[in-house]
DRENROVEX-340914 format. One line per 3 residues: number of its first residue (from 1); their letters; for each residue x, y, z of C-alpha. Coordinates in pm, 1 decimal, always signed. Example, Ala and Ser with C-alpha at 12.3 -4.5 7.8 and 13.67 -1.06 7.14 Angstrom:
BEGIN
1	as	+1230.0 -450.0 +780.0  +1367.0 -106.0 +714.0
END
This chain:
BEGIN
1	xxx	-7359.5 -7391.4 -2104.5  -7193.3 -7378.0 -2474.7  -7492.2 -7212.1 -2678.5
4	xxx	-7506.1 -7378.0 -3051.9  -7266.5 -7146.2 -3303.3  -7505.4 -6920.9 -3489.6
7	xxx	-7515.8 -6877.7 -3921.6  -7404.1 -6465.6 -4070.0  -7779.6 -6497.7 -4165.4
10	xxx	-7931.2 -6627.4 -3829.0  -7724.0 -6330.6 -3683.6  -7848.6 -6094.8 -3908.3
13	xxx	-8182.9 -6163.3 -3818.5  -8185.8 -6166.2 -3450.7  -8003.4 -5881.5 -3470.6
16	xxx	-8294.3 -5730.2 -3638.9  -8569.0 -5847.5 -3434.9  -8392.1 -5719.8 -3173.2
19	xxx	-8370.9 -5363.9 -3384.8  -8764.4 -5428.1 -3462.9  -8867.4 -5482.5 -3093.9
22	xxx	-8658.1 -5211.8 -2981.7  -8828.4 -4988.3 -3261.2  -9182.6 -5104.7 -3169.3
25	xxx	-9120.0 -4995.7 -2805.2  -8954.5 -4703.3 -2876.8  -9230.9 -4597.5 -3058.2
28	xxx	-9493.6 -4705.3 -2822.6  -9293.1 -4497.4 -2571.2  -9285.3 -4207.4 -2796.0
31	xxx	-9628.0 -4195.3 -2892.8  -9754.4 -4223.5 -2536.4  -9539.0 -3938.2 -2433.9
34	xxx	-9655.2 -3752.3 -2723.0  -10041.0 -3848.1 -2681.5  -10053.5 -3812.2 -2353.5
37	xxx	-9865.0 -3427.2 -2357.0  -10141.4 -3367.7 -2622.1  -10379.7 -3468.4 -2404.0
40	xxx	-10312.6 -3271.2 -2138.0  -10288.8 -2962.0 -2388.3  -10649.4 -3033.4 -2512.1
43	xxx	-10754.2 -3080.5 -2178.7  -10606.4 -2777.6 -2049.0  -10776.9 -2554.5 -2365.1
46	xxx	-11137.7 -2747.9 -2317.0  -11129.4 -2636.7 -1982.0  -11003.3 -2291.1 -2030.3
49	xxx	-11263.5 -2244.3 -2340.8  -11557.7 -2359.9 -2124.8  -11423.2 -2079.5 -1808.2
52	xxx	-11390.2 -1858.7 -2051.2  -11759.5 -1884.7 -2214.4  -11869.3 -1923.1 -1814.4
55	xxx	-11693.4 -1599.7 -1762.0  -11843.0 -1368.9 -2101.8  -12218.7 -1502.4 -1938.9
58	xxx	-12166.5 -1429.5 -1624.2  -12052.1 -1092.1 -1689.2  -12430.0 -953.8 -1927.4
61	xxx	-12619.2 -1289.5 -1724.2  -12462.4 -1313.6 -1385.1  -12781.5 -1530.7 -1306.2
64	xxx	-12714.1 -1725.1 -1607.0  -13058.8 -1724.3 -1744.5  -13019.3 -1634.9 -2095.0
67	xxx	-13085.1 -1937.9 -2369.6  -12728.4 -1963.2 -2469.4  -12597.8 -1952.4 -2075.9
70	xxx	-12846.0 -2223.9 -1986.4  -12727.1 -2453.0 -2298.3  -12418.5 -2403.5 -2194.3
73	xxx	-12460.7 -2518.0 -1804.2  -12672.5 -2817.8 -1950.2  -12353.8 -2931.4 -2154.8
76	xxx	-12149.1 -2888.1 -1862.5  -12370.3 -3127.9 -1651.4  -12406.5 -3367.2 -2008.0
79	xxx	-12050.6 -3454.6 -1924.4  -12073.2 -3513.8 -1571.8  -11867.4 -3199.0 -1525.6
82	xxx	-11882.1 -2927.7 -1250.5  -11873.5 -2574.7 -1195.5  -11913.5 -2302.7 -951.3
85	xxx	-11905.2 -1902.7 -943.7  -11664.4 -1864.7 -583.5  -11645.8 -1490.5 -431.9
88	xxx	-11324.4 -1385.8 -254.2  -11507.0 -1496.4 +82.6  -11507.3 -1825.0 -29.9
91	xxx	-11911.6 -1852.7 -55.6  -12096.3 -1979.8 -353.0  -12277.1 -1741.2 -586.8
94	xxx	-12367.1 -2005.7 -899.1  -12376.9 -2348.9 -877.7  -12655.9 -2616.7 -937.9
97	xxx	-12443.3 -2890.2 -693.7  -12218.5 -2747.9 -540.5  -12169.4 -2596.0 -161.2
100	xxx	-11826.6 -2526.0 -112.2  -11504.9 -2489.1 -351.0  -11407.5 -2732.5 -551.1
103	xxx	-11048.5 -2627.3 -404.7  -10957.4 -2296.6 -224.9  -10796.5 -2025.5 -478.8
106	xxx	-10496.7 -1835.1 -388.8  -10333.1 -1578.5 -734.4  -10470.1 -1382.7 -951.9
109	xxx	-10400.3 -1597.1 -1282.9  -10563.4 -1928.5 -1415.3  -10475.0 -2247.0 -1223.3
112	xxx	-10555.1 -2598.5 -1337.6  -10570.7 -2874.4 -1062.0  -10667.3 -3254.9 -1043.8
115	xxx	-10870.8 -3415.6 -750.6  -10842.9 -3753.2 -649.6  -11081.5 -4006.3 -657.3
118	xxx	-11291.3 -4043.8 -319.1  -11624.3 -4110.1 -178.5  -11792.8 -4256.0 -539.1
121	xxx	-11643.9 -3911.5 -665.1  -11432.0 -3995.7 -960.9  -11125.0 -3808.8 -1034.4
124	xxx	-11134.8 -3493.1 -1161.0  -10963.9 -3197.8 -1368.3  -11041.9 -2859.6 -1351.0
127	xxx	-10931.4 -2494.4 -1382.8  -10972.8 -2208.8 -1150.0  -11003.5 -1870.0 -1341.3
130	xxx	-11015.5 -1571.0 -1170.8  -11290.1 -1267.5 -1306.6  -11357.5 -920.4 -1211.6
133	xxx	-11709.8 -798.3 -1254.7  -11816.7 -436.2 -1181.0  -11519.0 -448.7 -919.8
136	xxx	-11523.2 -726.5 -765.6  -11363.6 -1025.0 -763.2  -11464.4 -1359.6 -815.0
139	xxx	-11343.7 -1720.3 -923.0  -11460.1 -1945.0 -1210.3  -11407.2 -2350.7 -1172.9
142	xxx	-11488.7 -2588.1 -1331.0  -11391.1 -3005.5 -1370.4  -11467.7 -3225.6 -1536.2
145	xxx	-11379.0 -3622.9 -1489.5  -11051.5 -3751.3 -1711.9  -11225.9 -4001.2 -1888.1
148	xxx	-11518.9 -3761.2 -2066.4  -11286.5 -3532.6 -2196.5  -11349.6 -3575.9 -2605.7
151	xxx	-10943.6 -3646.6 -2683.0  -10979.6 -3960.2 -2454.7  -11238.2 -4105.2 -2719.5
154	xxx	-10963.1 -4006.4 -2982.7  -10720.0 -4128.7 -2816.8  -10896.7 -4468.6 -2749.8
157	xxx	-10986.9 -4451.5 -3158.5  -10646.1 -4390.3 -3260.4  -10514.0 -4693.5 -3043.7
160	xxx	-10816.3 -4955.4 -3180.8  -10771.8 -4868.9 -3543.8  -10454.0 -4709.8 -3591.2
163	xxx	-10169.7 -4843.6 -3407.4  -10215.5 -5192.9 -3446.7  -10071.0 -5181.5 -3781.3
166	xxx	-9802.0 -5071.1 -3661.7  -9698.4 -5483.9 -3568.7  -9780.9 -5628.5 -3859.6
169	xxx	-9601.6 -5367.6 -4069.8  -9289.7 -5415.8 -3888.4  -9329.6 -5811.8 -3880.7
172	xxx	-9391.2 -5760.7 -4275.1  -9084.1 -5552.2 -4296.0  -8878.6 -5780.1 -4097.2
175	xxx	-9005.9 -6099.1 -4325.5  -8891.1 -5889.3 -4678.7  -8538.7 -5742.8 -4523.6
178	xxx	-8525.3 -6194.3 -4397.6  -8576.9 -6289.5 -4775.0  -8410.3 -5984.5 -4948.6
181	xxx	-8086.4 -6080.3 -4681.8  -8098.9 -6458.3 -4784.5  -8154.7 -6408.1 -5094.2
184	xxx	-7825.2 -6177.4 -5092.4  -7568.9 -6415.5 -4902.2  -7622.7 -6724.6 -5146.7
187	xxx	-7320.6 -6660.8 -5309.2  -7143.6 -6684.0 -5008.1  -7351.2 -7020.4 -4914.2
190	xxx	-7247.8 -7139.7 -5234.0  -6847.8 -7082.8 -5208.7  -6926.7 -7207.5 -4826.1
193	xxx	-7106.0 -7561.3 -5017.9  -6809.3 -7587.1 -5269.3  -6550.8 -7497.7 -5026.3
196	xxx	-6676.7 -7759.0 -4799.8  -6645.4 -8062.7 -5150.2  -6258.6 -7954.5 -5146.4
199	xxx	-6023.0 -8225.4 -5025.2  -5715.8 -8408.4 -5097.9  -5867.1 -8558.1 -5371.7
202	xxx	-5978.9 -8264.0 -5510.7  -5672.1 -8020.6 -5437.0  -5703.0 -7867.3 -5790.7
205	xxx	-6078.6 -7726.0 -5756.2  -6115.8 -7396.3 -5688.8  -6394.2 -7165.0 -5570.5
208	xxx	-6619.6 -7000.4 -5864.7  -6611.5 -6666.8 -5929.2  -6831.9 -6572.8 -6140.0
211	xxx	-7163.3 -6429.5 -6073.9  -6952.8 -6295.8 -5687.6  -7024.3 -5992.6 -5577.5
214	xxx	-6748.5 -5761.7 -5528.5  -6713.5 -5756.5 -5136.4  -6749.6 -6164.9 -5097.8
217	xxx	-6501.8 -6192.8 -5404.0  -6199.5 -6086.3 -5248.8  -6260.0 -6360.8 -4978.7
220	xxx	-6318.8 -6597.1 -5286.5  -6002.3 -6494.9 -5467.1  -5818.0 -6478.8 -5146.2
223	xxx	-5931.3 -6837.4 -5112.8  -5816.6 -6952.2 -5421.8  -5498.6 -6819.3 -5355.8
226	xxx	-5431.3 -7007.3 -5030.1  -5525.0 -7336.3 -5206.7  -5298.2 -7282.3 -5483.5
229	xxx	-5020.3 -7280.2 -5202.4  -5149.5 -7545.7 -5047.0  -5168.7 -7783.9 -5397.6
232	xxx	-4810.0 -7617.4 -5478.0  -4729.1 -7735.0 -5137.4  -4839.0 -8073.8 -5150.1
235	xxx	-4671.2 -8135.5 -5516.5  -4384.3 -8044.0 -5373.1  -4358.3 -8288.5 -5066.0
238	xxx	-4493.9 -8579.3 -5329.9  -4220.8 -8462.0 -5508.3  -3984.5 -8467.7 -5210.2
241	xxx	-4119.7 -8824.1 -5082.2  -4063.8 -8976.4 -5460.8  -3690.2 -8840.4 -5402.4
244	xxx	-3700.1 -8997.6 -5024.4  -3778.9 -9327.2 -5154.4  -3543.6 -9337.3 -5431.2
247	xxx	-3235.2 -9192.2 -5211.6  -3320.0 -9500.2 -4948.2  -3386.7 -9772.3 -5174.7
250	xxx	-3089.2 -9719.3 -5376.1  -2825.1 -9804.9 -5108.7  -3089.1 -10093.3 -5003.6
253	xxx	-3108.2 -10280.1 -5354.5  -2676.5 -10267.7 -5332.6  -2651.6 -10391.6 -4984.5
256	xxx	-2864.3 -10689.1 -5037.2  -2758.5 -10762.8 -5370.1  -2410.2 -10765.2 -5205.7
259	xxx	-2547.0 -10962.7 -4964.3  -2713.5 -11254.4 -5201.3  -2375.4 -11311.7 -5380.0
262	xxx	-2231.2 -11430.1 -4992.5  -2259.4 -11826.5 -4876.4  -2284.1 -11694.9 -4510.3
265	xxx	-2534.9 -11787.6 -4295.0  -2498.2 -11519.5 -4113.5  -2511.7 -11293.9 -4451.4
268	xxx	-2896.8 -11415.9 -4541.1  -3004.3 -11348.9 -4208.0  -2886.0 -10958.5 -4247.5
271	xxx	-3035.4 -10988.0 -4609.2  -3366.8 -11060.8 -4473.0  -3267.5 -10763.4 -4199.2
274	xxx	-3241.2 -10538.1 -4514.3  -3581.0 -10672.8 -4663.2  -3780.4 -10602.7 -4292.7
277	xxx	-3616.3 -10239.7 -4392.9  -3706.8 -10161.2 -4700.5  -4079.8 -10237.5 -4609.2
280	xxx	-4048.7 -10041.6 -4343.0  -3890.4 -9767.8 -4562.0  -4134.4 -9856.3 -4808.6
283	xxx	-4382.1 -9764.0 -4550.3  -4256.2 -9461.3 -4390.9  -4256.8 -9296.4 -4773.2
286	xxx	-4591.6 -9448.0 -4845.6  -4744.5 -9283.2 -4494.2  -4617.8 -8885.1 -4606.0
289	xxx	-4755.2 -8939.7 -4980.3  -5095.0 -9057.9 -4857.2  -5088.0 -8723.3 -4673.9
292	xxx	-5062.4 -8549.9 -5033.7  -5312.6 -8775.1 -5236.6  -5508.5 -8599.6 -5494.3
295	xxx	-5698.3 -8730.5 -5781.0  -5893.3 -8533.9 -6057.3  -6224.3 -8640.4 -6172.3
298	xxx	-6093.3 -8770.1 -6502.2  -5828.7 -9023.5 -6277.9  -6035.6 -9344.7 -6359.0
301	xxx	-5886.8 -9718.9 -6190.8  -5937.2 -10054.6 -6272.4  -5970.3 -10270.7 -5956.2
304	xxx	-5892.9 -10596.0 -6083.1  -5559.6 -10450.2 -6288.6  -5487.7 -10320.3 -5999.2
307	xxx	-5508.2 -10639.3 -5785.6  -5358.3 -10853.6 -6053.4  -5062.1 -10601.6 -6057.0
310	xxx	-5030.4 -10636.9 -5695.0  -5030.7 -11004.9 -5721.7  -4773.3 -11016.3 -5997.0
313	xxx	-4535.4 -10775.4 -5759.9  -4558.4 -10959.6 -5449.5  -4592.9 -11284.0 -5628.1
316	xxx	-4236.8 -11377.9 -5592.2  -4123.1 -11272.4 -5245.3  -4485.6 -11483.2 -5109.4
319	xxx	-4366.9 -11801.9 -5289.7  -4023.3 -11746.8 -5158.1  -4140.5 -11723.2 -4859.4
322	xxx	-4328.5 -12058.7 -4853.0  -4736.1 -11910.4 -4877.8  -4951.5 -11925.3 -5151.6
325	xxx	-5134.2 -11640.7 -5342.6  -5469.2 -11648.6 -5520.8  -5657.2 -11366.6 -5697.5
328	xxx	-5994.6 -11387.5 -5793.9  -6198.8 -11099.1 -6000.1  -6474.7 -11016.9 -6158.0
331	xxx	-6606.3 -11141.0 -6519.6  -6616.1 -10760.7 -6615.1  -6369.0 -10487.3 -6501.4
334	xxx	-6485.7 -10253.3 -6248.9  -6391.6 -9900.6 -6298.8  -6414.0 -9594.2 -6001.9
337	xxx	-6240.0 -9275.8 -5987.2  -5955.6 -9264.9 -5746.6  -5561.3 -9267.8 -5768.8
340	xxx	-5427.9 -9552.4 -5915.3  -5086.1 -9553.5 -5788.2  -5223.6 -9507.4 -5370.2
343	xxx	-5467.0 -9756.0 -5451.1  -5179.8 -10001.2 -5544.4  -4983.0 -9906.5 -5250.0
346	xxx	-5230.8 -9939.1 -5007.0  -5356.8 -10295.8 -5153.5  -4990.5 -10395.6 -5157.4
349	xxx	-4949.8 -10281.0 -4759.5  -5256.6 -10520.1 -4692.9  -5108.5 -10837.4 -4910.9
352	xxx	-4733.7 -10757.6 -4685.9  -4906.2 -10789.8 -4369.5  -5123.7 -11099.0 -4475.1
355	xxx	-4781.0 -11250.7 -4550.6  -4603.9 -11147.7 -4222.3  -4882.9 -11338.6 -4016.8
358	xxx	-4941.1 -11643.6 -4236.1  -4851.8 -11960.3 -4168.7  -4597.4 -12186.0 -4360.4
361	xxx	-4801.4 -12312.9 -4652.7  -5120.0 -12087.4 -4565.2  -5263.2 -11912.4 -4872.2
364	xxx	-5333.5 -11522.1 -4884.3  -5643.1 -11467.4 -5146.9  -5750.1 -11108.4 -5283.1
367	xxx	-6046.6 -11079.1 -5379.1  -6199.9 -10817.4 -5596.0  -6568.2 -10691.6 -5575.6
370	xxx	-6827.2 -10475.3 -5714.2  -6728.4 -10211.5 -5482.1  -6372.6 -10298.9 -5350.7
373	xxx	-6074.2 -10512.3 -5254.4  -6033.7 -10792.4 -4969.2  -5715.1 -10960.6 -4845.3
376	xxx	-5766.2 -11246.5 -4671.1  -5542.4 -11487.9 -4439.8  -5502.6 -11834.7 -4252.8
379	xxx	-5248.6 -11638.2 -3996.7  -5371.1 -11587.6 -3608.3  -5592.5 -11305.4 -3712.3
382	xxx	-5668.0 -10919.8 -3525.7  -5661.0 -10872.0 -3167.2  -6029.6 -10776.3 -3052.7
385	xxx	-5886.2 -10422.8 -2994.4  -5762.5 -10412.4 -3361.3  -6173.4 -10462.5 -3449.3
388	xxx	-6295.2 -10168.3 -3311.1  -6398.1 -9911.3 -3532.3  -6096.0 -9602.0 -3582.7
391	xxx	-5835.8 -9851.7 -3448.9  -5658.3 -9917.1 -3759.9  -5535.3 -9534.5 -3707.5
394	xxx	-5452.2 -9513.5 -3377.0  -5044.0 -9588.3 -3450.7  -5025.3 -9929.6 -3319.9
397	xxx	-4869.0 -10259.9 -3479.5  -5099.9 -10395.5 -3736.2  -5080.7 -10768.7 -3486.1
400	xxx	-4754.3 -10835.3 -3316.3  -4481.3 -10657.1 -3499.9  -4383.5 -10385.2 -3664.3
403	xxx	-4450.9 -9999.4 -3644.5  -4803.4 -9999.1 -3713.4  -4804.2 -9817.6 -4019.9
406	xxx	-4956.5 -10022.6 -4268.6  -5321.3 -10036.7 -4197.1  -5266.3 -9659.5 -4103.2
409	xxx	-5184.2 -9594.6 -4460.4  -5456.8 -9833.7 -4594.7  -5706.0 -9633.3 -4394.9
412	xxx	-5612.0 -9264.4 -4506.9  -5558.7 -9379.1 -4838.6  -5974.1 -9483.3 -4824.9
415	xxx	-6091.8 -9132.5 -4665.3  -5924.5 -8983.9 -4906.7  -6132.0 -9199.5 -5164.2
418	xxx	-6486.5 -9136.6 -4947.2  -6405.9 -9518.2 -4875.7  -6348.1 -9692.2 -4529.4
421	xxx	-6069.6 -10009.8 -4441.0  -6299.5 -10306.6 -4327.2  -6080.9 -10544.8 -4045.1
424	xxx	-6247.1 -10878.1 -3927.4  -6155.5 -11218.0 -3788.3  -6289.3 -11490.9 -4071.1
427	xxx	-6479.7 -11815.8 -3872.6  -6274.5 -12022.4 -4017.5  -5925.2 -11864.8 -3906.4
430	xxx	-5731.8 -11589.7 -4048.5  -5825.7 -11220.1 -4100.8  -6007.0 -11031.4 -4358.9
433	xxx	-5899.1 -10627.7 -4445.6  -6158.9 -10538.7 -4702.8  -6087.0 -10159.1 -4873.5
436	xxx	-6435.9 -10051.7 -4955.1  -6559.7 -9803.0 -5175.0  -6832.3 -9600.8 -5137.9
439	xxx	-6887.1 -9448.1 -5438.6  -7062.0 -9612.3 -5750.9  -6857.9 -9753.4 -6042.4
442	xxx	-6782.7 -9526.1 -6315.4  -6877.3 -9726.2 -6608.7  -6872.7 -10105.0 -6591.7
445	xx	-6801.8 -10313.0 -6942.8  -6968.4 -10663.3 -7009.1
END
């Protein structure tokens, strides 16, 4: 079982209810041992305190008729207690119940015993103290039962309106140290919240630090640091695909220019080779500078400039190639913030595979919305596995041919926008890849 991955703060507070529960029983524990060690102490000096008084009357009253001896008996009997006068023999000389020991006595110093319950006799704890009067020797017990020993009451006192509190004031203490520790790790939520905003289009943000304390901003600086390698690092492979492109296309643009001045057959055929190579150059270049795509939030685009400029590029190579273009827009321009230059690329990936699947004569429209781009077709359309949602970047060929990487790039270069690439099959024939835009237009002009 894979138990759910726990916040710094939800640790930090079941880590102290643990602590609080632990403390509670501790305590508990504690003042059991402590109450109950007390107890027997109090017990121990009632006992001895009543013996002893027994002992003083018994030696000017050893019929223990005088006024203070018989109060003394009566209180004795008030709490159920017990008490006998026991000669060395073992015979009774004073008791108003009693007809043999409450236990046989063996020493000459005070002993304290407990008798169990039994026969309706609840259980009882007494003292045996040995006396010496006029010579002779005699014992002194007396018990009384647990319960009717005064510290009991105390005890039960303390327990009813005492302890309780002790819950609540913990639970209270638990609740402040649960706000006070909240209220100290929102700075780290916060880098956490703006941390989490940071992507490719947004290379160049960086975590605030202002306001941090001094422990969670080294983490923030430390951070910042790592994305300013990672935005250096990007730069430089934009920098390194720009360079890519213009190494390959160089060599490309002689060949085939070479090529065009040839008569040959056989020479047009490699020229249109060349041209299947340079898209797929194209491509290849296009598919490692969507992985560096950044855009600040001053980068503004204009979706119908950047369709008609798409148009106007591909323009000639569709009509050469026997298809038709249209373009239709908007009566106002539609502006969103985004990268103009991967916006072009992708749209022009999406017109290139429109015209490597339509038919002679077929026309390829783009269309611009309030909220994106579609390319449409009159070609065979996407295989049903091409439809399912993620497919466009699973690597394959965008139909029948070619690497695949087109509707690849179209895809990443929408994530990277918060957009999505749209495919579908149109009723009518043909297919429709729609680049959609989630976010709101910027400003929109009449």
């Amino acid at each position: 079982m894979t138990w759910p991955r726990l916040t710094l703060l939800q640790r930090l507070v079941m880590a102290m209810s643990i602590i609080a529960i632990i403390a509670i029983c501790a305590s508990v524990v504690f003042l059991y041992i402590r109450f109950q060690a007390s107890n027997d102490t109090f017990r121990e000096e009632t006992l001895s305190t009543f013996a002893e008084d027994l002992h003083r009357e018994l030696i000017t009253d050893p019929h223990l008729s005088s006024v203070y001896a018989k109060a003394l008996t009566a209180r004795i009997q008030e709490l159920r207690g017990q008490y006998a006068v026991v000669n060395d023999d073992g015979t009774i000389v004073a008791s108003p119940a009693l007809t043999a020991p409450l236990i046989p006595y063996s020493g000459g110093r005070a002993q304290y015993f407990q008798l169990p319950a039994h026969e309706g006799q609840q259980t009882l704890f007494g003292i045996s103290l040995p006396m010496t009067n006029n010579g002779s020797k005699s014992v002194i017990q007396v018990a009384f039962p647990k319960e009717h020993v005064i510290f009991d009451s105390v005890l039960e006192e303390f327990v009813v309106d005492i302890a309780w509190i002790w819950v609540p004031f913990v639970l209270v203490l638990l609740t402040t140290n649960i706000i006070v520790l909240s209220f100290a790790l929102r700075p780290l939520s916060a880098a956490a919240h703006e941390a989490a905003q940071i992507g490719p289009s947004s290379i160049a943000t960086r975590l605030t630090e202002s306001g941090m304390p001094n422990d969670v901003l080294a983490l923030i600086r430390a951070v910042n640091a790592a994305l300013d390698r990672l935005q250096a690092g990007f730069l430089s492979l934009e920098q390194f695909s720009g360079q890519l492109a213009h190494e390959l296309r160089t060599p490309l643009a002689i060949a085939k220019a070479r090529f065009s001045l040839s008569q040959d057959p056989i020479t047009h055929a490699v020229e249109k080779d060349f041209e299947d190579m340079e898209r797929v150059i194209t491509q290849l270049v296009d598919r490692v500078r969507v992985k560096t795509l950044h855009y600040e939030a001053n980068d503004i685009v204009e979706l119908a400039g950047i369709a008609t400029d798409v148009a106007r590029y591909l323009a000639p190579m569709i009509v050469a190639a026997g298809r038709n273009i249209e373009l239709r827009t908007l009566d106002s321009p539609v502006y969103l913030n985004g990268a103009s230059d991967f916006i072009f690329r992708a749209l022009r990936n999406l017109v290139e595979n429109a015209l490597h699947h339509s038919p002679q004569g077929g026309t390829i429209t783009i269309t611009v919305f309030n909220s994106g781009i579609a390319v449409t077709d009159e070609g065979s359309g996407f295989p049903q596995e091409r439809l399912t949602e993620g497919a466009e970047l699973l690597g394959k060929t965008d139909r029948k041919d070619g690497l695949g990487l087109g509707l690849s790039i179209v895809a990443e270069t929408m994530t990277a926008h918060g957009g999505k690439l749209e495919l579908a099959n149109r009723q009518s024939g043909g297919a429709m890849a729609t680049m959609l835009f989630l976010c709101q237009p910027v400003f929109q002009t009449a």
